[in-house]
PDB file of N, CA, C and O in Angstrom:
ATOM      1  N   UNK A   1      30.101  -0.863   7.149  1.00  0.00           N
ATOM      2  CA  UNK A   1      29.216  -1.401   8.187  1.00  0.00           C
ATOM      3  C   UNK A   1      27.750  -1.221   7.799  1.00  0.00           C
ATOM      4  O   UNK A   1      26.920  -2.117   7.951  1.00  0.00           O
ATOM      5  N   UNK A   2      27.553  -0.375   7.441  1.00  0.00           N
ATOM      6  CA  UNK A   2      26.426   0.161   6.721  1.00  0.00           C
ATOM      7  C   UNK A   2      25.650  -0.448   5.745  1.00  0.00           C
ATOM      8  O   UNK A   2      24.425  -0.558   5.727  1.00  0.00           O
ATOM      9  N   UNK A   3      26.683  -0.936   4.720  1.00  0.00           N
ATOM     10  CA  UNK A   3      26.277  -1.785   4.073  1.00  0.00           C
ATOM     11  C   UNK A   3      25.694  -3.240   4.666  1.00  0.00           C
ATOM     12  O   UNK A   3      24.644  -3.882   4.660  1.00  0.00           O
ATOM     13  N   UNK A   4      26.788  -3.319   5.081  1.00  0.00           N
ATOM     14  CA  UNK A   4      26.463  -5.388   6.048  1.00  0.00           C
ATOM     15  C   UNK A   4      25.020  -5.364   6.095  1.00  0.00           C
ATOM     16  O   UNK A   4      24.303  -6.079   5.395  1.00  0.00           O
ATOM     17  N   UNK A   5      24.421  -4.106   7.359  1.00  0.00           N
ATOM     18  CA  UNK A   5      23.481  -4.045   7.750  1.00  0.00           C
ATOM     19  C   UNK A   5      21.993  -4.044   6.533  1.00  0.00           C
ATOM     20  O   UNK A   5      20.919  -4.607   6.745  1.00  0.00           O
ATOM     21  N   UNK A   6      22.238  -3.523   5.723  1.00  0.00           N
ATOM     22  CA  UNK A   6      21.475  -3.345   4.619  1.00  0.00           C
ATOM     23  C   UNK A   6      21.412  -4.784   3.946  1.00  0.00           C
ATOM     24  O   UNK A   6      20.327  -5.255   3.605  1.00  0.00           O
ATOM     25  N   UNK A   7      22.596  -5.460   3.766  1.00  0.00           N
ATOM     26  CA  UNK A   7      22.116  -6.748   3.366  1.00  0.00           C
ATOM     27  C   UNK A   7      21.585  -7.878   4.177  1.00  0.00           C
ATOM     28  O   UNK A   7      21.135  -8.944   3.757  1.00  0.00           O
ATOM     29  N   UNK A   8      21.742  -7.371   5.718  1.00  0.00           N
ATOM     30  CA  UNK A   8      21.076  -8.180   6.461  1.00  0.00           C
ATOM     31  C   UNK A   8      19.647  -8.079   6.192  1.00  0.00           C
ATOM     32  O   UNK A   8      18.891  -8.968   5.801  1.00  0.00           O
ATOM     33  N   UNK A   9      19.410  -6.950   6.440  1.00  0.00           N
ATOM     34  CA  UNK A   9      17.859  -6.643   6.614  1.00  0.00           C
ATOM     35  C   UNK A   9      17.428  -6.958   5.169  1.00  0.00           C
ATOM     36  O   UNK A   9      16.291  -7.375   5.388  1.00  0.00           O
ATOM     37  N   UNK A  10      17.580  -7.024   3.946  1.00  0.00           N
ATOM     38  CA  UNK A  10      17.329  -7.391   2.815  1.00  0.00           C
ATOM     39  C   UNK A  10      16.802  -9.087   2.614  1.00  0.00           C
ATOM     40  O   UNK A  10      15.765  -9.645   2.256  1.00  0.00           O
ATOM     41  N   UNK A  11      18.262  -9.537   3.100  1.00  0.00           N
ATOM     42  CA  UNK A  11      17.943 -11.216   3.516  1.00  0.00           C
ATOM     43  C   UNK A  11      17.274 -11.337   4.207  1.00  0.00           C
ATOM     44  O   UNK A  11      16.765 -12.399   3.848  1.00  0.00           O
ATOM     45  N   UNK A  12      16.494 -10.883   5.557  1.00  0.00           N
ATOM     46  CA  UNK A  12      15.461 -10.820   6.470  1.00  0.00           C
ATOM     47  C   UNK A  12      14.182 -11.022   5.881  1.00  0.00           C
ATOM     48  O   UNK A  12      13.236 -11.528   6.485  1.00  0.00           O
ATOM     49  N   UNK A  13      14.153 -10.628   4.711  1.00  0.00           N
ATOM     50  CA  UNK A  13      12.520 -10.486   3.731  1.00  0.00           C
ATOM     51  C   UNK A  13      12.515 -12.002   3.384  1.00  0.00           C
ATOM     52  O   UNK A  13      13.459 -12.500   2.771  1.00  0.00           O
ATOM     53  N   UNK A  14      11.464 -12.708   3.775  1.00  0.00           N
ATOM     54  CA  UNK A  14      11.049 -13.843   3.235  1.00  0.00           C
ATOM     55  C   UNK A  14      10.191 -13.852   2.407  1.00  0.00           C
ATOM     56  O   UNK A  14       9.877 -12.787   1.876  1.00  0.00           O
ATOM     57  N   UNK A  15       9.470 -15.220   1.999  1.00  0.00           N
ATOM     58  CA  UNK A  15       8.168 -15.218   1.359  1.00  0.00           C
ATOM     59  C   UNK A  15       6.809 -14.519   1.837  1.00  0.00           C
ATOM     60  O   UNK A  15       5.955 -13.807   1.308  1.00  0.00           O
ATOM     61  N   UNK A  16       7.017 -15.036   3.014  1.00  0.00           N
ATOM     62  CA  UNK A  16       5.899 -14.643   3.307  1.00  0.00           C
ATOM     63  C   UNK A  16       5.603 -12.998   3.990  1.00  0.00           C
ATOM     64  O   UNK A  16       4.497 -12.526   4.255  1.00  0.00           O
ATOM     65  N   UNK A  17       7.227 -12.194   4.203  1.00  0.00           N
ATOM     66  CA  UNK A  17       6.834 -11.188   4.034  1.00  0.00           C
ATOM     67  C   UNK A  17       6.572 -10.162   3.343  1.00  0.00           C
ATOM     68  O   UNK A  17       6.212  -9.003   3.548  1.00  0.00           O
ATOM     69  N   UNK A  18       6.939 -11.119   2.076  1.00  0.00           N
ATOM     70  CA  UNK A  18       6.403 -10.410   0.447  1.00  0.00           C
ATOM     71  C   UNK A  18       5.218 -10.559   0.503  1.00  0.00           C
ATOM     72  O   UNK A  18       4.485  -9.579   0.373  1.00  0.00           O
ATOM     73  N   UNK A  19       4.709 -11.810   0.708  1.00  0.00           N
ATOM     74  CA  UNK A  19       3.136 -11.882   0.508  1.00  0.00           C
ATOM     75  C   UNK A  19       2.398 -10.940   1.469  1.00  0.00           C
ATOM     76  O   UNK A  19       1.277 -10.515   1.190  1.00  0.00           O
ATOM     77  N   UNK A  20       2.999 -10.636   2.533  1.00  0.00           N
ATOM     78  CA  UNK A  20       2.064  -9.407   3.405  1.00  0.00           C
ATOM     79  C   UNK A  20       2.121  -8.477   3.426  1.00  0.00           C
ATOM     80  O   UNK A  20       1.476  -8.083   4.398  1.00  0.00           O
ATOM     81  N   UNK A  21       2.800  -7.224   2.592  1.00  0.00           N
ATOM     82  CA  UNK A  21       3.628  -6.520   1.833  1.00  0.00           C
ATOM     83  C   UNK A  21       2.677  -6.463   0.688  1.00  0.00           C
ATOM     84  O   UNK A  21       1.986  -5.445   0.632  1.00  0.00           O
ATOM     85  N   UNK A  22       2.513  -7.366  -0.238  1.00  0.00           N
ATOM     86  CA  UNK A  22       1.962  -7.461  -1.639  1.00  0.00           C
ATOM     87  C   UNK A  22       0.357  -7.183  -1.394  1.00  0.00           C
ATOM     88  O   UNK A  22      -0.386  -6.369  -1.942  1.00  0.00           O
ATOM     89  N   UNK A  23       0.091  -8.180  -0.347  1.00  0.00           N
ATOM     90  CA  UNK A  23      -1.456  -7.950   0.558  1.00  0.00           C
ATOM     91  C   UNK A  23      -1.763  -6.386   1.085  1.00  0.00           C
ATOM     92  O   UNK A  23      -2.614  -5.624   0.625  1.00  0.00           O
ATOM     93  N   UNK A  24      -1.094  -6.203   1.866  1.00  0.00           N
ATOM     94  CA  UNK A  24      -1.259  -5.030   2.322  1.00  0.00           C
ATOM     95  C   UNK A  24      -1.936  -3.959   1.260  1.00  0.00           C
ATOM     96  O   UNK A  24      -3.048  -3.442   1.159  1.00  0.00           O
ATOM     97  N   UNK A  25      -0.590  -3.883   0.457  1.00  0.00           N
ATOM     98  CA  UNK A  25      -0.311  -2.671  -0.421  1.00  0.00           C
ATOM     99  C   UNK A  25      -1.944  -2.935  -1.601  1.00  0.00           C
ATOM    100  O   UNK A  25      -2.746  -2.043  -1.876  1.00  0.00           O
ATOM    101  N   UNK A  26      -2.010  -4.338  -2.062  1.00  0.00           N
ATOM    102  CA  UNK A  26      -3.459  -4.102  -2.936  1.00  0.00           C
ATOM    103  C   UNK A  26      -4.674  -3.915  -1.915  1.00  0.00           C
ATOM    104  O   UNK A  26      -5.743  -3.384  -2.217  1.00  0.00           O
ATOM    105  N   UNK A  27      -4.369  -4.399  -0.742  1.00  0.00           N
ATOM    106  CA  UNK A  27      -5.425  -3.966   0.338  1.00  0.00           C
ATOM    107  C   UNK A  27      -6.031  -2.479   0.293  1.00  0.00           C
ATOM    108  O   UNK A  27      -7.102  -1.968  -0.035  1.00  0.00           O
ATOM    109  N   UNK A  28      -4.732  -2.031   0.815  1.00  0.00           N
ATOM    110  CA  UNK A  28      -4.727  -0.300   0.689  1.00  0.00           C
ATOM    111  C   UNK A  28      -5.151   0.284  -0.281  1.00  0.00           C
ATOM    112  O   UNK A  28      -6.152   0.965  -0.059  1.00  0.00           O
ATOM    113  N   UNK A  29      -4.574   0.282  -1.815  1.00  0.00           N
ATOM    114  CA  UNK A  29      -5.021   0.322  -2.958  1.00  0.00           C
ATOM    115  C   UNK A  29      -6.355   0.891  -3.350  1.00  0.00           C
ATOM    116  O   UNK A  29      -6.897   1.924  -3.743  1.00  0.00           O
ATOM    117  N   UNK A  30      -6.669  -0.847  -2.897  1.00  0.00           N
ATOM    118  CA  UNK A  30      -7.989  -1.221  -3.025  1.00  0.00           C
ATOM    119  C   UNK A  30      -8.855   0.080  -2.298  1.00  0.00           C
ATOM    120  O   UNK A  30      -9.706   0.668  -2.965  1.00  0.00           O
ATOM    121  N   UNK A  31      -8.606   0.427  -1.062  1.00  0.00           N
ATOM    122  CA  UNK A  31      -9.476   1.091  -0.254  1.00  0.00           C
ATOM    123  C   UNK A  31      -9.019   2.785  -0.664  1.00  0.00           C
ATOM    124  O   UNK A  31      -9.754   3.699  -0.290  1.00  0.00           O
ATOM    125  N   UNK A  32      -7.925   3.032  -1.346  1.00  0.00           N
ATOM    126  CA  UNK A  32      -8.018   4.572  -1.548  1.00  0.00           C
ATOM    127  C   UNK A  32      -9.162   4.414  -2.975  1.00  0.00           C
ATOM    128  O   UNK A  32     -10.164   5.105  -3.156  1.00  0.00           O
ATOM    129  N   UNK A  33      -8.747   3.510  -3.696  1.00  0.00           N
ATOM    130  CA  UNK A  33      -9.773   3.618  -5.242  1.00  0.00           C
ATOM    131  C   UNK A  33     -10.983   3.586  -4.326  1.00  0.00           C
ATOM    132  O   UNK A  33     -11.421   4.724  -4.494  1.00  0.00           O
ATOM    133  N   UNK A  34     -11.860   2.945  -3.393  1.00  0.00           N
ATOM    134  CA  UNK A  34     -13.111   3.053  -2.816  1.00  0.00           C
ATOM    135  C   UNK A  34     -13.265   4.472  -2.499  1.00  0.00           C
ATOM    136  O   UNK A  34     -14.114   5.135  -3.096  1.00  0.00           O
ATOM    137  N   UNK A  35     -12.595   4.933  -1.707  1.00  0.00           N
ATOM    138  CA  UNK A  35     -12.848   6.275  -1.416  1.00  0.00           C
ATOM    139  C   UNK A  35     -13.081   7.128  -2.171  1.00  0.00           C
ATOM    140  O   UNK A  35     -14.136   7.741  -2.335  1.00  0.00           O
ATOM    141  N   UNK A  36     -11.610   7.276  -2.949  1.00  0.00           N
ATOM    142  CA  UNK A  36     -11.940   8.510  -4.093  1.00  0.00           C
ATOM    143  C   UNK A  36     -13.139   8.196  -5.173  1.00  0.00           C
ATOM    144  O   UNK A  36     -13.759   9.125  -5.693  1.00  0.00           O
ATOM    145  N   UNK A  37     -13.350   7.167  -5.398  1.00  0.00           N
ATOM    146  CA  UNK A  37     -14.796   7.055  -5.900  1.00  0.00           C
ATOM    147  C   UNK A  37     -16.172   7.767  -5.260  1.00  0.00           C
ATOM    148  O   UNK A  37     -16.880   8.494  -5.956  1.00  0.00           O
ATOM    149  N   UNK A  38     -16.523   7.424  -3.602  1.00  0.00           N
ATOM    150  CA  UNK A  38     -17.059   7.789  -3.049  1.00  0.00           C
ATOM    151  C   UNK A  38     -17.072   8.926  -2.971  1.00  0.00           C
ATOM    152  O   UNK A  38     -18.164   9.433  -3.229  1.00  0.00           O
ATOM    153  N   UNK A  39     -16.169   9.683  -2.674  1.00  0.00           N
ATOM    154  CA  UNK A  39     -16.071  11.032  -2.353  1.00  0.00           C
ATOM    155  C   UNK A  39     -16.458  11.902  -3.746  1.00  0.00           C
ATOM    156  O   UNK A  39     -17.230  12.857  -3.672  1.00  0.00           O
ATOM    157  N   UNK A  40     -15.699  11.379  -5.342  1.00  0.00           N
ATOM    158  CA  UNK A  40     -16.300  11.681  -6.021  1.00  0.00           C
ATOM    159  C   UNK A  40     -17.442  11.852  -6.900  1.00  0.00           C
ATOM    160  O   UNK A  40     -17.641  12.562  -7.886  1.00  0.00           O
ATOM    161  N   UNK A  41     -18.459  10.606  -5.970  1.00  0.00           N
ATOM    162  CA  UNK A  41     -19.348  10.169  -6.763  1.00  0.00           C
ATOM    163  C   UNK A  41     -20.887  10.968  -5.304  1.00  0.00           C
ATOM    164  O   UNK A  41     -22.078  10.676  -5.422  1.00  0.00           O
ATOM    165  N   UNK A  42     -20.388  11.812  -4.266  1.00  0.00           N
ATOM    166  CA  UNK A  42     -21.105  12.613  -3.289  1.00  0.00           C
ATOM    167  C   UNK A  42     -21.128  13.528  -4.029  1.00  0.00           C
ATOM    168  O   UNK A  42     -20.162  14.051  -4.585  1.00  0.00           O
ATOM    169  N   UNK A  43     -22.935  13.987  -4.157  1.00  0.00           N
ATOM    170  CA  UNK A  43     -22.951  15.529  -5.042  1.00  0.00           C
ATOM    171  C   UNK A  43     -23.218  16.518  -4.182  1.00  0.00           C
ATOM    172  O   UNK A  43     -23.928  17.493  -4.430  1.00  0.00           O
ATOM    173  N   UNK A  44     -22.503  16.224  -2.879  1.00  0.00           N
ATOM    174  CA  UNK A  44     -22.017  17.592  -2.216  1.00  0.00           C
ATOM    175  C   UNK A  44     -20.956  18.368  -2.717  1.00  0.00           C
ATOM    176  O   UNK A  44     -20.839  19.563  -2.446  1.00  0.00           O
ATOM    177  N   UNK A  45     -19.874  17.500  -3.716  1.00  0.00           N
ATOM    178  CA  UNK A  45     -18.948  18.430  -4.201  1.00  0.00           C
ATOM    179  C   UNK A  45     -18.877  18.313  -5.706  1.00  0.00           C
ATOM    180  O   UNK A  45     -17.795  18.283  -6.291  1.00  0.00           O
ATOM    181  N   UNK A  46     -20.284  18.234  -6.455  1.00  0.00           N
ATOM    182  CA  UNK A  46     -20.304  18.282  -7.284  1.00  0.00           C
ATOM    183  C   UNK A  46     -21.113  20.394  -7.868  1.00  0.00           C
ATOM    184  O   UNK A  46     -22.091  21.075  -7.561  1.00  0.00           O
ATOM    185  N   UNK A  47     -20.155  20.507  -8.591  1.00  0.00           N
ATOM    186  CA  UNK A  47     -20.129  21.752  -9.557  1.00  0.00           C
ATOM    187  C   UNK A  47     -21.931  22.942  -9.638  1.00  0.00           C
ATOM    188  O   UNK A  47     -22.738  23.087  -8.720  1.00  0.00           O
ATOM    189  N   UNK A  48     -21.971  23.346 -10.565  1.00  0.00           N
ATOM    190  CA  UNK A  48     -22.945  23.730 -10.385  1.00  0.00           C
ATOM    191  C   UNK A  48     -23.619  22.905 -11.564  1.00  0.00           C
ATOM    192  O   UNK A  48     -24.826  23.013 -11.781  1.00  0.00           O
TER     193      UNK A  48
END
């Protein structure tokens, strides 16, 4: 039964919820590389 369900929800994924999925995820990406830049590039936590 378990299974069934797993291939339902598998077949459920369309195109376009790859593409918002694919979006998302370089979205996100995108915005942790901004940060950790930022944060590393503040010389409040830079060394002595």
């Amino acid at each position: 039964m378990e299974l069934h369900l797993v291939v339902i929800l598998i077949s459920m994924i369309d195109d376009m919820v790859l593409g918002f999925i694919a979006n998302f995820l370089g979205i996100f990406i995108f915005v942790l590389v901004i940060a950790y830049h930022y944060v590393m590039a503040d010389p409040k936590y830079e060394g002595n």
